[in-house]
C-alpha positions, 0 to 999 in steps of 0.5 A: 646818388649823382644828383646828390652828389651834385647837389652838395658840390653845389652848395659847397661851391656857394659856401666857398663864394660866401667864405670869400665874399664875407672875408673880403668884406669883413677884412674891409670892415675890420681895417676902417672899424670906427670910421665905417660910415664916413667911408661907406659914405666917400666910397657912395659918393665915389660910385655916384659920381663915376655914375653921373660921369658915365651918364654924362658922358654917354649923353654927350656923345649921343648928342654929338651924334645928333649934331654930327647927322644933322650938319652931315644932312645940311651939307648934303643939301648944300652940296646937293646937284642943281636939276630942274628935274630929278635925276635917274637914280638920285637918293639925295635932295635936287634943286632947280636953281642955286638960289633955292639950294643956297636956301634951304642950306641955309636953314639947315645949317641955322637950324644946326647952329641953334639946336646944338652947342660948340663946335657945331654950332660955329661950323653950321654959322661959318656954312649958313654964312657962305650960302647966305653970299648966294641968297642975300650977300650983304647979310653973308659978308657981315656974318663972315665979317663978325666969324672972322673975330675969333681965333679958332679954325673957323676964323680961319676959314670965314677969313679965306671965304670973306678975302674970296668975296671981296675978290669976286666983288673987284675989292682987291685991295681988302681981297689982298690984305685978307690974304696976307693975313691968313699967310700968317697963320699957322693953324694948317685951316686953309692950305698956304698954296691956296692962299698964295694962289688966290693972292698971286690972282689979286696981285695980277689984277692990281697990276703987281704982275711983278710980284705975282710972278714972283710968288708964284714961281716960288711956290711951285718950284718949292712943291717940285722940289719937295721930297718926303722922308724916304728921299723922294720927290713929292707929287704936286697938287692940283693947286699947284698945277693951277699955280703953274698954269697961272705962272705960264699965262702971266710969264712964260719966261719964268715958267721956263725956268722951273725944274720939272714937275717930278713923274709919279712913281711907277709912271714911264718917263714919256 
């Protein structure tokens, strides 16, 4: 009796799902009666479509996955540590030299630009660009020289790579010019400090102790006198300690003439 009883609560839970189910329906057929095809059509085209986007969408991310592992891996490598043998407890790659690290982080990054599309693509050639300084420098100088055309991030970068180049090969004055171009930019890739930095370091060079002295006093005396939204003083970064560091070296007088860096919260004042 109760496995009837069950039984027939059953079906009459199913009939009451096909009286919804039909109603539903046939309410929808009622309302587009005559143009039943053309709809059918638009709402399988509609399915089909959020279908191939979900698809897309779904591979799209799943490649940039794979793209976002294998630049992780190329730099890996080119951050990897310099060992003629391998160190106790290292999971990662080791090299004996700078010259192989920079090389095979070359070809991984090249690898990266040539089997995924933007944005790693151009992130992986701005890399490939820096090692090549390493392993082949003229051809690195020119492949920052062409990244440096655009008017993206990585622009931006292979810029500060480029002016740093031409610093280390004692041609401060495109050093300099490049510097000042990237003081321009607004776009927040390359700390300002670090440009100013690099700059004052060309100036001084060039003989304009002057103006280099001058940036640099301004640049640390702003960061001193920073204060967040609550009111209070902002801790320095270590570009700025090094600012003031070189500030003391090129003129102790100026150096004097700073306030003081503020004392991280909670610290004793001695």
């Amino acid at each position: 009796m109760a496995t009837t009883t069950k039984k027939r609560a059953q079906q009459l839970k199913h009939d009451k799902f096909r009286d919804t189910t039909l109603g539903a329906a046939g309410r929808i057929q009622h309302r587009f009666e005559g143009r039943g095809r053309t709809v059918l059509y638009a709402l399988g085209g509609a399915v089909a479509l959020v279908a191939l986007l979900l698809a897309y969408g779904w591979w799209r991310e799943r490649r940039a996955d794979a793209a976002r592992l294998a630049l992780g891996k190329a730099i890996e490598i080119a951050e990897a540590p310099l060992s003629p043998t391998p160190l106790p407890d290292q999971t990662g790659p080791t090299f004996p030299n700078e010259q192989e690290r920079a090389r095979k982080a070359v070809e991984a990054f090249q690898k990266v630009q040539s089997d995924h599309g933007s944005p790693y693509s151009e992130i992986a050639r701005y890399f490939a660009a820096a090692n090549l300084l390493t392993v082949d420098r003229p051809r690195g100088l020119s492949e920052l020289e062409a990244l440096t055309k655009g008017g993206d991030e990585v622009a931006v970068r292979a810029r500060f790579a480029l002016a740093q180049a031409r610093e280390a090969d004692a041609q401060y004055d495109q050093a300099a010019a490049l510097y000042r171009e990237l003081l321009n930019d607004k776009s927040g890739a390359v700390s300002p400090n670090s440009v100013k930095l690099r700059l004052a370091t060309v100036l001084e060079k060039q003989g304009k102790k002057d103006e280099a002295v001058n940036l640099l006093f301004e640049m640390v005396k702003a960061a001193r006198e920073a204060k967040g939204k609550d009111g209070k003083p902002l801790q320095v970064s270590t570009v700025v300690r090094s600012a003031a560091d070189k500030l003391q070296e090129f003129s102790p007088e100026r150096y004097a003439q700073l306030p003081a860096e503020p004392q991280p919260a909670g610290s004793l004042p001695f």
